[in-house]
NULO-83001 format. One record per atom (N, C-alpha, C): residue in one letter; x, y, z; residue number from 1. Coordinates in nm, 3 decimals, decimal comma, m for minus. Example, Ala and Ser with C-alpha at 12.3 -4.5 7.8 and 13.67 -1.06 7.14 Angstrom:
BEGIN
@residu A&x 1,319&y m0,569&z 0,780&num 1 .
@residu A&x 1,230&y m0,450&z 0,780&num 1 .
@residu A&x 1,320&y m0,330&z 0,780&num 1 .
@residu S&x 1,285&y m0,225&z 0,708&num 2 .
@residu S&x 1,367&y m0,106&z 0,714&num 2 .
@residu S&x 1,290&y 0,003&z 0,787&num 2 .
//
This chain:
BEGIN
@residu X&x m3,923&y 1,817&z m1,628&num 1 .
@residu X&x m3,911&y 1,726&z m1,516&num 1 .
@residu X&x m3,800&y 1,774&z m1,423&num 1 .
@residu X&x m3,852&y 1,741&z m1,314&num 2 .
@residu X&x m3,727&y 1,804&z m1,164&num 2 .
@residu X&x m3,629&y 1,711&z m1,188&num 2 .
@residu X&x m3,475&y 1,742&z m1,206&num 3 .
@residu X&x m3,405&y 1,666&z m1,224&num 3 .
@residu X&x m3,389&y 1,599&z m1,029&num 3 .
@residu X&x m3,407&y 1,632&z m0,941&num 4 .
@residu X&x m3,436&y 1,585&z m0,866&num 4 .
@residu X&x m3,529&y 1,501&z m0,810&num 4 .
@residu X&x m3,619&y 1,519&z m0,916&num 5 .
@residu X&x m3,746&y 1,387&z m0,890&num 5 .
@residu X&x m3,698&y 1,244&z m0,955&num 5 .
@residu X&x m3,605&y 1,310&z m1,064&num 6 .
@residu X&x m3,585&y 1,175&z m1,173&num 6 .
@residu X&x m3,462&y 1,110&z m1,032&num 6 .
@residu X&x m3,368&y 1,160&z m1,014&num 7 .
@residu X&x m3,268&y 1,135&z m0,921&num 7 .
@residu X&x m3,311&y 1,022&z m0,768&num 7 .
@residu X&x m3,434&y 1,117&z m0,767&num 8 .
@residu X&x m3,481&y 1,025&z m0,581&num 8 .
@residu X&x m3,538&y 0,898&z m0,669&num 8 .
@residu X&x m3,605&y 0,870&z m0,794&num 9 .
@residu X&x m3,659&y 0,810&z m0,892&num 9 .
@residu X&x m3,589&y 0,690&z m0,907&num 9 .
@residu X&x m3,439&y 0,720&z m0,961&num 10 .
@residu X&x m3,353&y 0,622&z m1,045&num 10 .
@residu X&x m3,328&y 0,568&z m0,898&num 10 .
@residu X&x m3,317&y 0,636&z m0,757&num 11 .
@residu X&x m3,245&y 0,589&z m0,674&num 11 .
@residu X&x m3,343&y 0,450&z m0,590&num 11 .
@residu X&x m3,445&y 0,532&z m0,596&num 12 .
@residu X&x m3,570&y 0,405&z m0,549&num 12 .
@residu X&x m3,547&y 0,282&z m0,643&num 12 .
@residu X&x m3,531&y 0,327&z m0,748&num 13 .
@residu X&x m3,561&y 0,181&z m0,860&num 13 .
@residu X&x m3,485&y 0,084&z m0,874&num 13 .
@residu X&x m3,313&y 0,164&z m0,822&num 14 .
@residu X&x m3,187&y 0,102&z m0,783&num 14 .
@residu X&x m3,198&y 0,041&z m0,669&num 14 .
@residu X&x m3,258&y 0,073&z m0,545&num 15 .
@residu X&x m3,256&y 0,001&z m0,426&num 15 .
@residu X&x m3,396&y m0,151&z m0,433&num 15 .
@residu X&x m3,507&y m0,124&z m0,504&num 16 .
@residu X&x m3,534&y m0,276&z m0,544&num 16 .
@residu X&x m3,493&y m0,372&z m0,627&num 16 .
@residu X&x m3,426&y m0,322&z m0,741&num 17 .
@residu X&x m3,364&y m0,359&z m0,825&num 17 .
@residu X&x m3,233&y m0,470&z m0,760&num 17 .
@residu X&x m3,135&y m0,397&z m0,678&num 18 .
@residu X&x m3,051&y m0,456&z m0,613&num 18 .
@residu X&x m3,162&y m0,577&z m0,455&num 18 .
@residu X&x m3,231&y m0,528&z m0,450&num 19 .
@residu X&x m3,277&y m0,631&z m0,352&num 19 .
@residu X&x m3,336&y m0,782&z m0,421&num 19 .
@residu X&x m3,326&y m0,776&z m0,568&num 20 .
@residu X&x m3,393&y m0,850&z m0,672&num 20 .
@residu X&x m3,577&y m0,853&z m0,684&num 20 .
@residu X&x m3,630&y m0,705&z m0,630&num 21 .
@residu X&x m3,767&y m0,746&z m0,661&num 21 .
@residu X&x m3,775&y m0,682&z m0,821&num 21 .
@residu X&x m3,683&y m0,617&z m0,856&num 22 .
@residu X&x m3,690&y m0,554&z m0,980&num 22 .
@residu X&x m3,738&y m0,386&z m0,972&num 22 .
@residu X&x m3,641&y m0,308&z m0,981&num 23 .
@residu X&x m3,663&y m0,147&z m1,018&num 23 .
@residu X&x m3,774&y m0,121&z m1,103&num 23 .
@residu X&x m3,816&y m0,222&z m1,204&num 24 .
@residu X&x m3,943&y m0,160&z m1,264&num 24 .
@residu X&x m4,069&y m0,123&z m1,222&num 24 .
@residu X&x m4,027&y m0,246&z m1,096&num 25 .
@residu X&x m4,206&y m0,238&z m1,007&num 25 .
@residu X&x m4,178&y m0,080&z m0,966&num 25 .
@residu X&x m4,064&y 0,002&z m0,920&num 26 .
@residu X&x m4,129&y 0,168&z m0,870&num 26 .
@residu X&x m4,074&y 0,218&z m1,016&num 26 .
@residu X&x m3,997&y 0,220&z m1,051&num 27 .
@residu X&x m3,967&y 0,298&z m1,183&num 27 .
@residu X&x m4,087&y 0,331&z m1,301&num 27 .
@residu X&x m4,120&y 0,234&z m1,364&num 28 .
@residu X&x m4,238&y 0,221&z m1,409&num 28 .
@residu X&x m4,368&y 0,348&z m1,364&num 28 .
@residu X&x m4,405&y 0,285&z m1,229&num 29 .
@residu X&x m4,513&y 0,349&z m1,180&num 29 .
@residu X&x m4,480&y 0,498&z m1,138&num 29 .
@residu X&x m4,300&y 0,539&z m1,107&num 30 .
@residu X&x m4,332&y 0,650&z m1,089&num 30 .
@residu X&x m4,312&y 0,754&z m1,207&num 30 .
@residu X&x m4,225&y 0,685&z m1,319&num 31 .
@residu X&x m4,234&y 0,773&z m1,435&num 31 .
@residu X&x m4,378&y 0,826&z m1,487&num 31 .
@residu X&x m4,433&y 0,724&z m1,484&num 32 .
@residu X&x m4,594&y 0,778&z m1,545&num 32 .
@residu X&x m4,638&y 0,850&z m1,441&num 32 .
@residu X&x m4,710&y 0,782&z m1,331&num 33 .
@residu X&x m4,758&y 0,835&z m1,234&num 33 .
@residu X&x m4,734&y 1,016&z m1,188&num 33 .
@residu X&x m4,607&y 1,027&z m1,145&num 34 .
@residu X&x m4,565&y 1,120&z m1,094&num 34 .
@residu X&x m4,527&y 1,181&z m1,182&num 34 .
@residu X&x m4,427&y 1,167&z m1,294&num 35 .
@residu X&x m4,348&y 1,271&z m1,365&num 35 .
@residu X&x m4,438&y 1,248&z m1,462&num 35 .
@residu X&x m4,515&y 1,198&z m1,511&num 36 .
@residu X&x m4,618&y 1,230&z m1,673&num 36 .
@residu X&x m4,521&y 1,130&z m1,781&num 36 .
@residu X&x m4,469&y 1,071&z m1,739&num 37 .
@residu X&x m4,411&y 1,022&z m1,869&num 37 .
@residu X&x m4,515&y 0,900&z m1,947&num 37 .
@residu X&x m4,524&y 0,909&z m2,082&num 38 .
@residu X&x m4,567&y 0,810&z m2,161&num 38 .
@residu X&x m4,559&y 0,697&z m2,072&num 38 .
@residu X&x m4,660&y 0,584&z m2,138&num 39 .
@residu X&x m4,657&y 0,421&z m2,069&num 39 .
@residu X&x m4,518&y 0,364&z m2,171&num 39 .
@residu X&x m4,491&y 0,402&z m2,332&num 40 .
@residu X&x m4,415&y 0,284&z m2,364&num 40 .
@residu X&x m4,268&y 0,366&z m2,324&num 40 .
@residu X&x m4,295&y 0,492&z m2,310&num 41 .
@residu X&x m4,120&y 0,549&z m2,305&num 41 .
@residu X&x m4,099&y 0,498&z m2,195&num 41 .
@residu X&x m4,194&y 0,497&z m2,073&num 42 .
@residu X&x m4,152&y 0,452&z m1,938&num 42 .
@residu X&x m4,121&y 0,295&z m1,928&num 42 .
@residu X&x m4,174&y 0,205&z m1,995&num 43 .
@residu X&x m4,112&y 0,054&z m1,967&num 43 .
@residu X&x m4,004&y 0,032&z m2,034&num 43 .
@residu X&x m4,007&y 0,131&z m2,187&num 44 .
@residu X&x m3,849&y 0,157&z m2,259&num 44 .
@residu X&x m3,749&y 0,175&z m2,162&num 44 .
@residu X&x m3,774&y 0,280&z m2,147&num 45 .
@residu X&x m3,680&y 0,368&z m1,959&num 45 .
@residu X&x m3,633&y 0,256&z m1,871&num 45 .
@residu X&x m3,687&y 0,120&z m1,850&num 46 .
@residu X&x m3,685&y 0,035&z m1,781&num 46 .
@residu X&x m3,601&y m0,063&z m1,791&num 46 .
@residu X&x m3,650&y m0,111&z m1,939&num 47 .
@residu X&x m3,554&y m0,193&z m2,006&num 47 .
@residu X&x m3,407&y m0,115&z m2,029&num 47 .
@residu X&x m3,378&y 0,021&z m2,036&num 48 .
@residu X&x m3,237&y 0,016&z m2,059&num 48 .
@residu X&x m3,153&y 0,056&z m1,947&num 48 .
@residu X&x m3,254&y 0,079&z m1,812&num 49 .
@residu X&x m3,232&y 0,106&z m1,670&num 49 .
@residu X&x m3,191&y m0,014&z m1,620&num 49 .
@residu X&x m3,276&y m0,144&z m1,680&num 50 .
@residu X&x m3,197&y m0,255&z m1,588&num 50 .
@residu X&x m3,082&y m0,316&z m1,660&num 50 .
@residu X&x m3,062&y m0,281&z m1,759&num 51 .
@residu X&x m2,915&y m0,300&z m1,771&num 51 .
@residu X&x m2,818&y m0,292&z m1,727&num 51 .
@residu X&x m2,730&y m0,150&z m1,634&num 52 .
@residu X&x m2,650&y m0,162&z m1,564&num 52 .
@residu X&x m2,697&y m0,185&z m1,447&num 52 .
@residu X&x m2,787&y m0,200&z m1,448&num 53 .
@residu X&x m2,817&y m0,249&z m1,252&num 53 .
@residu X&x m2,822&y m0,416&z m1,267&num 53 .
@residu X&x m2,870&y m0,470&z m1,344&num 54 .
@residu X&x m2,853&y m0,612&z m1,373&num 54 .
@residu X&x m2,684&y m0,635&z m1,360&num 54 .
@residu X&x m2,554&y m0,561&z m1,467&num 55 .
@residu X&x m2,445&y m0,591&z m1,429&num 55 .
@residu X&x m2,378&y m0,578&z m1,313&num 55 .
@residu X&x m2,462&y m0,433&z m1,240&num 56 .
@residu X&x m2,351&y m0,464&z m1,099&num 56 .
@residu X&x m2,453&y m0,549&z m0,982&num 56 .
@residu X&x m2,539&y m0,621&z m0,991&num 57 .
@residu X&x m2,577&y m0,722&z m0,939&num 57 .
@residu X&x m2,609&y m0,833&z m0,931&num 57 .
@residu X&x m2,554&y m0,865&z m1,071&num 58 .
@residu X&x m2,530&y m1,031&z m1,060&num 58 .
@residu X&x m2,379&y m1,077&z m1,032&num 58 .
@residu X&x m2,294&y m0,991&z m1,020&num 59 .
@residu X&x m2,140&y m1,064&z m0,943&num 59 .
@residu X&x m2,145&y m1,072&z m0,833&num 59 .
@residu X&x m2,235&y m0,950&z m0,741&num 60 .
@residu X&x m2,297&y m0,978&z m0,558&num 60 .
@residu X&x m2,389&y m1,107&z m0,557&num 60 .
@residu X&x m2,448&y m1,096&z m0,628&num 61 .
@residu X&x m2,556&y m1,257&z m0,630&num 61 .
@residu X&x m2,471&y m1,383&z m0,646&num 61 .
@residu X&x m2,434&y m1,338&z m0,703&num 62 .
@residu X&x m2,339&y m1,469&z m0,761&num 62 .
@residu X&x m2,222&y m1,499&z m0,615&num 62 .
@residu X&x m2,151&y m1,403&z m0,622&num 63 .
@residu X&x m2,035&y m1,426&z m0,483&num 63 .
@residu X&x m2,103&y m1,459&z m0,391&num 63 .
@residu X&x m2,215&y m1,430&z m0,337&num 64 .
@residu X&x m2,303&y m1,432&z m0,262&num 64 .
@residu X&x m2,369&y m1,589&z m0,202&num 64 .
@residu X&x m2,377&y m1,689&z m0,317&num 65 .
@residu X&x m2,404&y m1,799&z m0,377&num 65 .
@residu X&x m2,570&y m1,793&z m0,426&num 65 .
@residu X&x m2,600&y m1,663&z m0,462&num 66 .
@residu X&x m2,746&y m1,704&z m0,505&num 66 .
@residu X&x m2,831&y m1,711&z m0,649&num 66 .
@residu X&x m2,684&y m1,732&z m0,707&num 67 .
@residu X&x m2,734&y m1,719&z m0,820&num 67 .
@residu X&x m2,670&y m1,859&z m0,874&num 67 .
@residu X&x m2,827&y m1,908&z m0,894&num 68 .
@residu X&x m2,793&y m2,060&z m0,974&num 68 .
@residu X&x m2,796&y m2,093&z m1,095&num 68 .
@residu X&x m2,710&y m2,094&z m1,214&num 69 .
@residu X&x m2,689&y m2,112&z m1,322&num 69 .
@residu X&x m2,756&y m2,245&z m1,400&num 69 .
@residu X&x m2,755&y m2,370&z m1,359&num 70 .
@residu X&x m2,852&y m2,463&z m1,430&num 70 .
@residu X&x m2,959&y m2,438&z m1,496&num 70 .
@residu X&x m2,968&y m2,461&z m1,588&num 71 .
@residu X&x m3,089&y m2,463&z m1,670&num 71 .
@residu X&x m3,105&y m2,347&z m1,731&num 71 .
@residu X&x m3,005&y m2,254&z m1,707&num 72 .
@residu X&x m3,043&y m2,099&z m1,762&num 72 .
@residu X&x m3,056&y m2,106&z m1,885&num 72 .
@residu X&x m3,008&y m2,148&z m1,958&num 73 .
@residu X&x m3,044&y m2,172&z m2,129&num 73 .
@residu X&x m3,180&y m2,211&z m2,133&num 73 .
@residu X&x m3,255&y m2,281&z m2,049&num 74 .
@residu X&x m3,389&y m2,339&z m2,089&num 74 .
@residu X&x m3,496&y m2,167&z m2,040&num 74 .
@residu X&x m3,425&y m2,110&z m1,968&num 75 .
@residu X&x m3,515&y m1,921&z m1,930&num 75 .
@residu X&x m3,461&y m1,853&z m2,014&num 75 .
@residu X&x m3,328&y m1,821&z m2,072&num 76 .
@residu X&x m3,278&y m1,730&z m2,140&num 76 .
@residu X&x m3,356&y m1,769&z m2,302&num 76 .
@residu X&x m3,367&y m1,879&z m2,364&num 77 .
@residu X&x m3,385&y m1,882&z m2,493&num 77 .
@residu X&x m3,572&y m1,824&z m2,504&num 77 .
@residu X&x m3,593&y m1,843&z m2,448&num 78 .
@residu X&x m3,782&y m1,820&z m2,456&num 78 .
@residu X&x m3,842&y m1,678&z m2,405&num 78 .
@residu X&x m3,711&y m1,647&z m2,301&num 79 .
@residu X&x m3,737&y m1,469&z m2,251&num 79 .
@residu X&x m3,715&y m1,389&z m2,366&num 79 .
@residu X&x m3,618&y m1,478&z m2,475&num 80 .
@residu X&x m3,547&y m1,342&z m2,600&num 80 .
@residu X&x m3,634&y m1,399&z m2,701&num 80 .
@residu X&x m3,687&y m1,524&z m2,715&num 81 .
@residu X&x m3,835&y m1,503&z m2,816&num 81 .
@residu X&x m3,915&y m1,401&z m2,784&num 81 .
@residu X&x m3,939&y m1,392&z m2,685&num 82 .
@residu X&x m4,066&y m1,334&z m2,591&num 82 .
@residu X&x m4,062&y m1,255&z m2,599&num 82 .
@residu X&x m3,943&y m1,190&z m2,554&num 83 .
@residu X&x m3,899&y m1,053&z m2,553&num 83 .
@residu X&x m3,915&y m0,986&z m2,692&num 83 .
@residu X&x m3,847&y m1,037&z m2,763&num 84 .
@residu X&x m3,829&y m0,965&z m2,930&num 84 .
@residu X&x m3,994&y m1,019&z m2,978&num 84 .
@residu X&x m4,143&y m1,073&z m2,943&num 85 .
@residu X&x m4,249&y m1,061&z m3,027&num 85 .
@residu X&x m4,309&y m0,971&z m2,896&num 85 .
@residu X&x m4,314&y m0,963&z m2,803&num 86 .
@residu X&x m4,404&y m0,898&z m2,694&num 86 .
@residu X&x m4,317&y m0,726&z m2,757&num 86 .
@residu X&x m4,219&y m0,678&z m2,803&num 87 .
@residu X&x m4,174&y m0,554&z m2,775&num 87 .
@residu X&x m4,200&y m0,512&z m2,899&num 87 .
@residu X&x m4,235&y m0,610&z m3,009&num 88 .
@residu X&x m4,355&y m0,533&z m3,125&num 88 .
@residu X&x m4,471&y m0,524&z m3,136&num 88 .
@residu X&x m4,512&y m0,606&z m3,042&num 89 .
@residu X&x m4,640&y m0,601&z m3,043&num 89 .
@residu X&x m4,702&y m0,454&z m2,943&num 89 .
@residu X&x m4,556&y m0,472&z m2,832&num 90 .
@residu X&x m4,643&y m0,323&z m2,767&num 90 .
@residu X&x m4,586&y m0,188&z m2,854&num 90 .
@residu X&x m4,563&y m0,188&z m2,978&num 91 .
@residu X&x m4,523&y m0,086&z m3,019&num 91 .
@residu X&x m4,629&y m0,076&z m3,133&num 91 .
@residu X&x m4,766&y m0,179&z m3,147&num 92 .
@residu X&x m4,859&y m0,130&z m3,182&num 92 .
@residu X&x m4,987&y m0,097&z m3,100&num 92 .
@residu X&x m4,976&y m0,197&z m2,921&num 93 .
@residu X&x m5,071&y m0,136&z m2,856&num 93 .
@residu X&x m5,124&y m0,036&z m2,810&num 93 .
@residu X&x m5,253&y 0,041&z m2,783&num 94 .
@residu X&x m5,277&y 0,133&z m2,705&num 94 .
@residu X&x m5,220&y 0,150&z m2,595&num 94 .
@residu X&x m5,161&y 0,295&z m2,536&num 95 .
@residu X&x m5,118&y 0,317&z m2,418&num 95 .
@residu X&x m5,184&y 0,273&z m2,307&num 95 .
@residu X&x m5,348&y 0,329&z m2,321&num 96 .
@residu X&x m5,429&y 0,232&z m2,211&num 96 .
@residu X&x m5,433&y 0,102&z m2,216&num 96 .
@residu X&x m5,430&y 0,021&z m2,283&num 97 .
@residu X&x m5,401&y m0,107&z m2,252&num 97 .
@residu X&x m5,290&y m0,186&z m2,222&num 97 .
@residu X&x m5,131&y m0,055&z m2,268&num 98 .
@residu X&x m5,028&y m0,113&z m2,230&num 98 .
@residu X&x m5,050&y m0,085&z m2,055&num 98 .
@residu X&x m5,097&y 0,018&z m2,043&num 99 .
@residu X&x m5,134&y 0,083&z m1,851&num 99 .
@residu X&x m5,192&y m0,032&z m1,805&num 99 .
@residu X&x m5,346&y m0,080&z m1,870&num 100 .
@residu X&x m5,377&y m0,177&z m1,760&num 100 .
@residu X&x m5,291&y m0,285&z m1,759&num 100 .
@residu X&x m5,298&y m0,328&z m1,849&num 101 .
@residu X&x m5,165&y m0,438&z m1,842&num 101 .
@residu X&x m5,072&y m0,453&z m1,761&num 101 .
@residu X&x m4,992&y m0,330&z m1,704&num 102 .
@residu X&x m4,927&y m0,353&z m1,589&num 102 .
@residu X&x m4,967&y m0,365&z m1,496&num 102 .
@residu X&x m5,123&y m0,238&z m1,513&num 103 .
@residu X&x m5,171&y m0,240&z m1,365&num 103 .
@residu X&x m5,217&y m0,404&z m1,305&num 103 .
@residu X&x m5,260&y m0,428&z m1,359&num 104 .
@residu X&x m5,260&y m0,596&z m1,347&num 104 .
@residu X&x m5,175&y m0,662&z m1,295&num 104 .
@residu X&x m5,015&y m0,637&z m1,365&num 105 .
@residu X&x m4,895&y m0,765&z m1,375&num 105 .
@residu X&x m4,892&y m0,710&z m1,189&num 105 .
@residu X&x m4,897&y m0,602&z m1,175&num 106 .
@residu X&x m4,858&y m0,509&z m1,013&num 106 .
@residu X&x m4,909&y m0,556&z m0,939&num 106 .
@residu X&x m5,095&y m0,528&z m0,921&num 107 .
@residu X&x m5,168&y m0,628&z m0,838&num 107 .
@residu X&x m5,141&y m0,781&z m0,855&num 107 .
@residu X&x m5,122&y m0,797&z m0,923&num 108 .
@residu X&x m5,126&y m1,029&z m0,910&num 108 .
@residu X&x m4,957&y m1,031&z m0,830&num 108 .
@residu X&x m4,882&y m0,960&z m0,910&num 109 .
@residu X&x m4,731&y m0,970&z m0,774&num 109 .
@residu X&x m4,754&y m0,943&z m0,646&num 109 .
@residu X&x m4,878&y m0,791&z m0,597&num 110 .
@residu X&x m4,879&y m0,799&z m0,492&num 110 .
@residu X&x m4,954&y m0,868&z m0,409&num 110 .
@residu X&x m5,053&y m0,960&z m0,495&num 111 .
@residu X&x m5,123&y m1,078&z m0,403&num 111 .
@residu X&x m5,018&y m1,146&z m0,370&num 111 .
@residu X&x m4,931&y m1,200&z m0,458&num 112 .
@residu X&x m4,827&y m1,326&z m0,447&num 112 .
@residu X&x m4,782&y m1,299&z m0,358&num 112 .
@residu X&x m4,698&y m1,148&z m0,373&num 113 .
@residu X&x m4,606&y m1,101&z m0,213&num 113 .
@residu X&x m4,691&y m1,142&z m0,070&num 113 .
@residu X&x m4,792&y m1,100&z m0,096&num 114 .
@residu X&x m4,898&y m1,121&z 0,057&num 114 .
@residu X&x m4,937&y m1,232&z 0,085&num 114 .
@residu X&x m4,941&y m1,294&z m0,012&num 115 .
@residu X&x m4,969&y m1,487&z m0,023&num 115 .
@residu X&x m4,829&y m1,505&z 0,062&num 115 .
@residu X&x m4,753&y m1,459&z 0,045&num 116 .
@residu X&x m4,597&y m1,533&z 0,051&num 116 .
@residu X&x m4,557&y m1,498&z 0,187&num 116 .
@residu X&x m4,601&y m1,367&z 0,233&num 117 .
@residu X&x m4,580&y m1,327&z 0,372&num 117 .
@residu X&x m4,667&y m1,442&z 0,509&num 117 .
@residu X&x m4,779&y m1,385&z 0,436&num 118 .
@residu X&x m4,866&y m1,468&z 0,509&num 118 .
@residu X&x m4,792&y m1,573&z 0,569&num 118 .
@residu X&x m4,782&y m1,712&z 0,438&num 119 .
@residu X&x m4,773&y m1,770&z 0,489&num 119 .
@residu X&x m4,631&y m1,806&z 0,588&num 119 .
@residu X&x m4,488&y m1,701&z 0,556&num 120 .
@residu X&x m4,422&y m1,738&z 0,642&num 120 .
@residu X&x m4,453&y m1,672&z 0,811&num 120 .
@residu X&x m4,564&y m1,576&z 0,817&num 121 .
@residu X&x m4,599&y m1,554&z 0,936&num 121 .
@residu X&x m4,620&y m1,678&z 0,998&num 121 .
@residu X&x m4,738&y m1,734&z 0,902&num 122 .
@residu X&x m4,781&y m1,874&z 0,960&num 122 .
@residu X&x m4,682&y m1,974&z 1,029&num 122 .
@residu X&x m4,592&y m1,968&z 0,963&num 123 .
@residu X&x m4,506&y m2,080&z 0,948&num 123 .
@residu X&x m4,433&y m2,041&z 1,101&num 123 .
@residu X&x m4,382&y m1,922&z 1,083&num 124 .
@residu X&x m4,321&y m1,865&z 1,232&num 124 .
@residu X&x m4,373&y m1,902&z 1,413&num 124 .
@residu X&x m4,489&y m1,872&z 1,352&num 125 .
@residu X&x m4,618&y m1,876&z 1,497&num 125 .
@residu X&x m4,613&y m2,000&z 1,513&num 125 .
@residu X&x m4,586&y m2,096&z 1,422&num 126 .
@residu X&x m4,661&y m2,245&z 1,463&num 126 .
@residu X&x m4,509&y m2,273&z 1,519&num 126 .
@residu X&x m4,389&y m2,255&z 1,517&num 127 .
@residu X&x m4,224&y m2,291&z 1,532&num 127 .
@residu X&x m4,220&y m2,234&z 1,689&num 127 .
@residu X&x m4,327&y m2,107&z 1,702&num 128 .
@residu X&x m4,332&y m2,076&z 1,872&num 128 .
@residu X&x m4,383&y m2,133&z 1,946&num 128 .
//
């Protein structure tokens, strides 16, 4: 692998990551995609990629005021069930099915995104 591909790579994944859409949405797709990497090494790759990008962007979120703490115990306790039975279970799935699987989670985010645009176009035009 071009250590320069991984580089423009980590740097893309860092700039959504910090915008909060999440580095995995390009990281993910370009480890496999582009550089050949495995489906589970690449969401592995992911999970220990957003680790320090998670720490240096939740004290900007936070100073920021956008990060709202209520209720976080009621998301944090069910993400680390989730987390710890979904990350054995994909360590017995097929690679193609861990692939479509994302390819999926990718398209239904990018309806949502376009659902979401839409409608603040809408919302704009009617305020003119």
């Amino acid at each position: 692998m071009s250590f320069i591909l991984l580089l423009l790579t980590g740097f893309a994944a860092g700039v959504f990551g910090g915008m909060g859409m999440g580095g995995g949405t390009v990281l993910i797709p370009a480890l496999t995609l582009i550089l050949g990497v495995e489906q589970r090494l690449a969401q592995a790759t992911n999970v220990i990629a957003f680790l320090p990008m998670a720490a240096l962007v939740l004290p900007r979120h936070k100073s920021n005021g956008l990060l709202r703490t209520d209720g976080v115990l009621a998301l944090i306790i069910p993400a680390l069930i989730s987390t710890a039975i979904f990350s054995l279970l994909m360590a017995v799935f097929p690679t193609y099915a861990l692939r479509k699987a994302f390819g999926v989670f990718l398209i239904v985010l990018a309806v949502k995104q376009a659902f979401a645009l839409k409608g603040k176009f809408s919302r704009n035009k009617q305020k003119n």
